[in-house]
VODOGU-534462 format. One line per 2 residues: number of its first residue (from 1); their letters; for each residue x, y, z of N, C-alpha, C. Coordinates in nm, 3 decimals, m for minus. Atoms other than C-alpha are relative to their C-alpha. Layout:
<atoms>
NUM = A = X Y Z X Y Z X Y Z; ...
</atoms>
This chain:
<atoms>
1 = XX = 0.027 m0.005 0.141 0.468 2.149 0.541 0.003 m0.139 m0.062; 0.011 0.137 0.051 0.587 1.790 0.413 m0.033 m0.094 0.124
3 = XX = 0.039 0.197 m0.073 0.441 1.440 0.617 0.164 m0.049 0.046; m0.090 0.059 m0.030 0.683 1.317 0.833 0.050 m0.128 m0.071
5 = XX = m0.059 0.136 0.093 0.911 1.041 0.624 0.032 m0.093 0.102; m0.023 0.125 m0.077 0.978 0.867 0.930 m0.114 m0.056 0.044
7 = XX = 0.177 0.114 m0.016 0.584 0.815 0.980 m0.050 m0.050 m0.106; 0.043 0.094 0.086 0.563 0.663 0.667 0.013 m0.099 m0.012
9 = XX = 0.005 0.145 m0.038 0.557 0.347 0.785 m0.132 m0.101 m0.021; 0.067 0.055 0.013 0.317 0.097 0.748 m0.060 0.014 0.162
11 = XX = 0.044 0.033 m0.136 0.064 0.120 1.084 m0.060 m0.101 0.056; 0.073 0.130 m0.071 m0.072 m0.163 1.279 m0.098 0.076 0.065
13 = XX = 0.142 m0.111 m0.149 m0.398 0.087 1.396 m0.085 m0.110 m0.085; 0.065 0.111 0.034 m0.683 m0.084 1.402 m0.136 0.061 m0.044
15 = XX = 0.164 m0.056 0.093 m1.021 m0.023 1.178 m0.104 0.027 0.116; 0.174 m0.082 m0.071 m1.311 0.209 1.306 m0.096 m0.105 m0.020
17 = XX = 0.109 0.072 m0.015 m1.617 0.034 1.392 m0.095 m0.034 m0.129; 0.094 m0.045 0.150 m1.785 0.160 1.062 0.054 m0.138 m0.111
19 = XX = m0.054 0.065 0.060 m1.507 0.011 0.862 0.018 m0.163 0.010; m0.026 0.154 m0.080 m1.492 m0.331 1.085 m0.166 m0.042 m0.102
21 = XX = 0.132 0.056 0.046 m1.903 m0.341 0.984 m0.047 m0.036 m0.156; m0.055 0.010 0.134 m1.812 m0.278 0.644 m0.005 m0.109 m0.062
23 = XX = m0.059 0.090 0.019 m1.621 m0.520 0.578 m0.105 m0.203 0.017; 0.040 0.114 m0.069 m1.774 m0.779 0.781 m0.171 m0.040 m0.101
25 = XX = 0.147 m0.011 0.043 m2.106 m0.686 0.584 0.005 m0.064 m0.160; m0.015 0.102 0.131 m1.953 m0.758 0.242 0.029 m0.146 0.007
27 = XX = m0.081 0.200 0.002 m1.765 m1.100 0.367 m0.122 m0.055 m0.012; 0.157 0.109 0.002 m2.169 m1.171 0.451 m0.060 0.006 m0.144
29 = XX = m0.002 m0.013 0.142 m2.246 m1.060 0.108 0.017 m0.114 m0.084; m0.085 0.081 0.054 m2.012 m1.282 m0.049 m0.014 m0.130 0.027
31 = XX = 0.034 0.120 m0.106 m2.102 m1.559 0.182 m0.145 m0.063 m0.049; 0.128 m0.007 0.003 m2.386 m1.622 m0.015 m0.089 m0.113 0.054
33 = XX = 0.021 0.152 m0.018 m2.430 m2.020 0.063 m0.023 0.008 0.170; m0.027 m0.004 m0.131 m2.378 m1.896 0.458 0.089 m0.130 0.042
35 = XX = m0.084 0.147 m0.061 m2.102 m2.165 0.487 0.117 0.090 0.147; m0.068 m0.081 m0.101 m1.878 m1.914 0.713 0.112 0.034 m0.060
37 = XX = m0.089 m0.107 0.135 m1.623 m1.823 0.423 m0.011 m0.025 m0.078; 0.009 0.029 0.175 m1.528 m1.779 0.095 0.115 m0.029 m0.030
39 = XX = m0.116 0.091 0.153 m1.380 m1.965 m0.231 0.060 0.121 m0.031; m0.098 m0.096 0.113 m1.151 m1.777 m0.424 m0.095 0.078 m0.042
41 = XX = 0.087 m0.095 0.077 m1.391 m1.658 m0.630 m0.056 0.105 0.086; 0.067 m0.087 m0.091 m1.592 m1.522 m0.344 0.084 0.106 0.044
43 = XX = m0.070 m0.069 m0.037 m1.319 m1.379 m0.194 0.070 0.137 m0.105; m0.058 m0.129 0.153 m1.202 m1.185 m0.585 m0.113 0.068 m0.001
45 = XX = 0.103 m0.063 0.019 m1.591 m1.065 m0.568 0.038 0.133 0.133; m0.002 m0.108 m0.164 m1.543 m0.918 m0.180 0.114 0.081 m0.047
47 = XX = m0.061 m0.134 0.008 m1.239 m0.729 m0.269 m0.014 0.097 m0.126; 0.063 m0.097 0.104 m1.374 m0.585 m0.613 m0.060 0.108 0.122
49 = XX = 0.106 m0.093 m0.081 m1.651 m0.430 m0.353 0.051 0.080 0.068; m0.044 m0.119 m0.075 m1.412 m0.275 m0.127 0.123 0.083 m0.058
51 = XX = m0.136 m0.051 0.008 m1.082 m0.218 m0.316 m0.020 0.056 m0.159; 0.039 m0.030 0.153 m1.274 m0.166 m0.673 0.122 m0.077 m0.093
53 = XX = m0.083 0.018 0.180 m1.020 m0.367 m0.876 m0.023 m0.169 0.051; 0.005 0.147 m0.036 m1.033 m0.776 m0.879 0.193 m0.020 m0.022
55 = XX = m0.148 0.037 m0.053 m0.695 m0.940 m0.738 0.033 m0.111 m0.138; m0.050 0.113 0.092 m0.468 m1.109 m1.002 0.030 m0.125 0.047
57 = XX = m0.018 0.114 m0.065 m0.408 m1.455 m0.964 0.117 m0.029 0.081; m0.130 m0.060 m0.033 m0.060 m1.370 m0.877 m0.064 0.030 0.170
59 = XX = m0.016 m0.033 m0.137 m0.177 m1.216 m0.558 m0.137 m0.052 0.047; 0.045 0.059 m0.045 m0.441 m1.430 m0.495 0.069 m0.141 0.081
61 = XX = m0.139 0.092 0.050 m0.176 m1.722 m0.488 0.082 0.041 0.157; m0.055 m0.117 m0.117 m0.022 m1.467 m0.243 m0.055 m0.025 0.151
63 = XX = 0.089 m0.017 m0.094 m0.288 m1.447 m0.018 m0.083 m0.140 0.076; 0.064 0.137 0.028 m0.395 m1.804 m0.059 0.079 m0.088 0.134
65 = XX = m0.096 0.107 m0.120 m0.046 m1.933 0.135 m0.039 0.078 0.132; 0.031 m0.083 m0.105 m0.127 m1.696 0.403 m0.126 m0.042 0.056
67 = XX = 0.126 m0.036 m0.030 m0.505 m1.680 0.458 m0.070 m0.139 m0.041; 0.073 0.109 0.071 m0.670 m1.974 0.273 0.059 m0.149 0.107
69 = XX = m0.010 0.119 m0.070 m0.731 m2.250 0.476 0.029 m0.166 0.003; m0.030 0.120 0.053 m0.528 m2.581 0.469 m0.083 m0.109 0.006
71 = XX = 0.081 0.104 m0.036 m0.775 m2.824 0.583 m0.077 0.011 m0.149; 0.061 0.045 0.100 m0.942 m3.008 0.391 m0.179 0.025 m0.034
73 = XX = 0.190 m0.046 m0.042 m1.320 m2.914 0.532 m0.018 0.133 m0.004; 0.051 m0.112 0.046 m1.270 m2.570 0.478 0.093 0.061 m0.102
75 = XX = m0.112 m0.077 0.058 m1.143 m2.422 0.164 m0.023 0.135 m0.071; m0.021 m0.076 0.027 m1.176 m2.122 0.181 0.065 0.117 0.128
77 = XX = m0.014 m0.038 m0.097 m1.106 m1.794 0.413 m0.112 0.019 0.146; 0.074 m0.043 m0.091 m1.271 m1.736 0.710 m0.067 0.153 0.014
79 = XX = 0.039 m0.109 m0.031 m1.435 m1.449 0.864 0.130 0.109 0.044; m0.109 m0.083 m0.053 m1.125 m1.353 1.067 0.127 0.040 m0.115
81 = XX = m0.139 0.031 0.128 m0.852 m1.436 0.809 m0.030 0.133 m0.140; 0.024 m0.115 0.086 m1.071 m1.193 0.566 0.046 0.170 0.051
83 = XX = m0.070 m0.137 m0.091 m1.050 m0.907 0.817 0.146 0.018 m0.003; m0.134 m0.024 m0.017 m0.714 m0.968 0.904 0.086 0.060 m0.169
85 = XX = m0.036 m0.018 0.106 m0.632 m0.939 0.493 m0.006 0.143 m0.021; 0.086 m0.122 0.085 m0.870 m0.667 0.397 0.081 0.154 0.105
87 = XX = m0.055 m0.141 m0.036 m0.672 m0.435 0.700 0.128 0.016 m0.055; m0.141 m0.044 0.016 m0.328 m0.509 0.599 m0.046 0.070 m0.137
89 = XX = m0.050 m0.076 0.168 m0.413 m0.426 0.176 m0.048 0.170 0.108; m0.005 m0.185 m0.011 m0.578 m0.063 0.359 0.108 0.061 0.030
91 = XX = m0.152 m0.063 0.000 m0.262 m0.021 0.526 0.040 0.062 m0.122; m0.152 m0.020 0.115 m0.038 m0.081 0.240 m0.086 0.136 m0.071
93 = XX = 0.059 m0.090 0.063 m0.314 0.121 0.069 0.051 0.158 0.048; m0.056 m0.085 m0.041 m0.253 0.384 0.296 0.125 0.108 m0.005
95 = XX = m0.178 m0.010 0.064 0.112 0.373 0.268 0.013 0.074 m0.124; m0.042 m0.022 0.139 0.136 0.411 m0.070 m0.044 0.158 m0.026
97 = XX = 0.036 m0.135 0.000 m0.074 0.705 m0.051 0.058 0.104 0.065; m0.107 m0.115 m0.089 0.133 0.893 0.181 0.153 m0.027 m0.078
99 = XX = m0.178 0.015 0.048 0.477 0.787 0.015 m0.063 0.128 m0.130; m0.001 m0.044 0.112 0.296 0.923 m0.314 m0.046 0.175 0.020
101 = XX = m0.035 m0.186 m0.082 0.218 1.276 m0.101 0.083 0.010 m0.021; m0.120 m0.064 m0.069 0.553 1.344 0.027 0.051 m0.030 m0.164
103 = XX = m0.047 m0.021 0.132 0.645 1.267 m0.364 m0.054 0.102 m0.047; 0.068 m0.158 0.065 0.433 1.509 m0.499 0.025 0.131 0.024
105 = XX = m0.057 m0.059 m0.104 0.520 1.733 m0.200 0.127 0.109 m0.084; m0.126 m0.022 0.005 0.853 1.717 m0.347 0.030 0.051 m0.179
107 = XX = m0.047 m0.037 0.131 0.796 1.758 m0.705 m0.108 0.124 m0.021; 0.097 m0.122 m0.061 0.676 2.150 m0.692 0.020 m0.022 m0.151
109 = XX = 0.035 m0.058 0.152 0.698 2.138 m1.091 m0.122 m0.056 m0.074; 0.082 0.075 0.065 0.436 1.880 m1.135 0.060 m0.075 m0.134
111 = XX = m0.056 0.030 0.078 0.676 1.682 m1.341 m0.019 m0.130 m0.026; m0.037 0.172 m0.004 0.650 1.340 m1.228 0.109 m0.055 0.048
113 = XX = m0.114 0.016 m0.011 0.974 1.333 m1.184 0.101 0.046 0.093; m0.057 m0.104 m0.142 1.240 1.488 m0.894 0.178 m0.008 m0.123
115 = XX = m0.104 m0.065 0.048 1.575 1.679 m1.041 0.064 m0.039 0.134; m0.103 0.026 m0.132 1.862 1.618 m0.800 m0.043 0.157 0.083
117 = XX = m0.035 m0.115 m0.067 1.839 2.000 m0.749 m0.122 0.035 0.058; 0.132 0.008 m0.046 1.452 1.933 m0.677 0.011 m0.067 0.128
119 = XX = m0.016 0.089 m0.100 1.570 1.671 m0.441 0.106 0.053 0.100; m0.138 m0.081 m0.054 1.860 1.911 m0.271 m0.133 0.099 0.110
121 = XX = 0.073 m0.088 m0.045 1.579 2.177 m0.259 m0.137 m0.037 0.152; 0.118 0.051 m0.070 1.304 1.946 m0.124 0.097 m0.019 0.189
123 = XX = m0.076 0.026 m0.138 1.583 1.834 0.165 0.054 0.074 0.134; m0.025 m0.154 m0.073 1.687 2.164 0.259 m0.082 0.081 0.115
125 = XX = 0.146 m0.030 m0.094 1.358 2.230 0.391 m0.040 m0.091 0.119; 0.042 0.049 m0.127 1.293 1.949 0.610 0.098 m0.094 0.058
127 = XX = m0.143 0.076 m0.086 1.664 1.814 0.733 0.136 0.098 m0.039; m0.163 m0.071 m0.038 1.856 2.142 0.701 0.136 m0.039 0.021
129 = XX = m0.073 m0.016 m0.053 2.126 2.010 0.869 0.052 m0.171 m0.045; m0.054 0.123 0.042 2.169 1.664 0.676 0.065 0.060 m0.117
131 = XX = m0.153 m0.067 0.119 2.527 1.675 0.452 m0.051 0.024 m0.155; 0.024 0.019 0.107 2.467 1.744 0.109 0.073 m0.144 m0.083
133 = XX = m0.042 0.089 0.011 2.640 1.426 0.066 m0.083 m0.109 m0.014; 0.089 0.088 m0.065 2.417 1.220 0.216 m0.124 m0.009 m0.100
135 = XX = 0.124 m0.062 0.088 2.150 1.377 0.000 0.052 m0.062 m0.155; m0.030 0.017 0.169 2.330 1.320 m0.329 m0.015 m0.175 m0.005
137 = XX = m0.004 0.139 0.019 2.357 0.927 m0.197 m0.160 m0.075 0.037; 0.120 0.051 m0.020 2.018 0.880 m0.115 m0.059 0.004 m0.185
139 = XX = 0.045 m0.034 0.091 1.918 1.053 m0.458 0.060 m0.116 m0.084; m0.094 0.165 0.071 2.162 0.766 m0.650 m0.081 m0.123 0.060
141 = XX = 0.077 0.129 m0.028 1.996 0.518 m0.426 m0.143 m0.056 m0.078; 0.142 0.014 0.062 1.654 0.550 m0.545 m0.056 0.021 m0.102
143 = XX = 0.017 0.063 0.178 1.721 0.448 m0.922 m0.012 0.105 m0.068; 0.003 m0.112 0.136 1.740 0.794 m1.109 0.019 m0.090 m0.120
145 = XX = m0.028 0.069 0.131 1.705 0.720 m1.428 0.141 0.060 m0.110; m0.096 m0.050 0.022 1.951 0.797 m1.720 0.021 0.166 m0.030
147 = XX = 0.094 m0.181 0.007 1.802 1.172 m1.762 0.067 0.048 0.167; m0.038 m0.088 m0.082 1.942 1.211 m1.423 m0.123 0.041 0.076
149 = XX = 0.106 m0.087 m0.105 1.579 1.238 m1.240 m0.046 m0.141 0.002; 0.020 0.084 m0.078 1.424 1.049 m0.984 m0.176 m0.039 m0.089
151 = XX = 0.144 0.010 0.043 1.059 0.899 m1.160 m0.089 m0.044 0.158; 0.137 0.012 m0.099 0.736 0.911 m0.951 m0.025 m0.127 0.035
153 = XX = 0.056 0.168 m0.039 0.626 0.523 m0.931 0.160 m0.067 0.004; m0.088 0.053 m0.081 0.990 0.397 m0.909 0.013 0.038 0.194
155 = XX = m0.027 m0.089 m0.160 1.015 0.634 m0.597 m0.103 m0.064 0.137; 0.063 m0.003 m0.112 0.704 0.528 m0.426 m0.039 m0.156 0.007
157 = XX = 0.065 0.163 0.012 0.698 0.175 m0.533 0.134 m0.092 0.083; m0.131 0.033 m0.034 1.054 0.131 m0.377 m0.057 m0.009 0.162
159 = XX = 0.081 0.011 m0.156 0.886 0.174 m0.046 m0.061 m0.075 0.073; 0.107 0.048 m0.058 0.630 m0.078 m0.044 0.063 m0.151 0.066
</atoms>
């Protein structure tokens, strides 16, 4: 019934062929000069195309110390360096989407929100045999608010 919580992990699988061509098809896209990567800019256009939102500078910045190439003759990413980017955000993408299942999962009232006794109930079901203790300290862990209930985007943002 609920997504295993211990496979909500981030996976290291590796993109279908489709998705590899994808990808590889916008970087050429983007590539419009054919230098063999892209500027910043290029690079905020390519992930509009696949991720529909443009990256704040904040996590461009991000991505920049990582991926963006120190030399001086090329400044921008590469071909590989894009790939390598564009699988980890699906991951996380991924991720997030499965944390925000097994939340939903868990909130049968459609509240947004998880009640301790929502979070007792939800536990009951798929770790029987973990203490109610244990349960009450996880539920404290993961920032209830002062209402006494667990919110939806603290819950799944605590994850990432």
């Amino acid at each position: 019934m609920f997504p295993s919580v211990a496979g909500a992990r981030p996976r290291a699988s590796e993109a279908s062929a489709s998705e590899r061509r994808k990808w590889v098809e916008v970087f050429k896209e983007c590539d419009e000069d054919n230098k063999g990567y892209l500027s910043r800019e290029d690079f905020k256009v390519a992930i509009v195309m696949l991720f529909g939102y443009k990256p704040s500078k904040k996590e461009c910045s991000h991505l920049g110390q990582i991926v963006f190439s120190p030399s001086p003759k090329l400044v921008g990413i590469s071909l590989e360096g894009f790939l390598d980017v564009v699988k980890r955000k699906k991951e996380a993408q991924l991720y997030r989407n499965e944390i925000r299942h097994i939340f939903t999962a868990f909130d049968t009232h459609y509240r947004g929100f998880l009640t301790l006794e929502d979070f007792k109930r939800a536990f009951s079901r798929v770790a029987p045999k973990l203490p109610e203790r244990t349960v009450l300290e996880v539920f404290r862990a993961e920032g209830m608010d002062l209402g006494g209930h667990l919110a939806d985007i603290p819950f799944w943002e605590k994850r990432n």
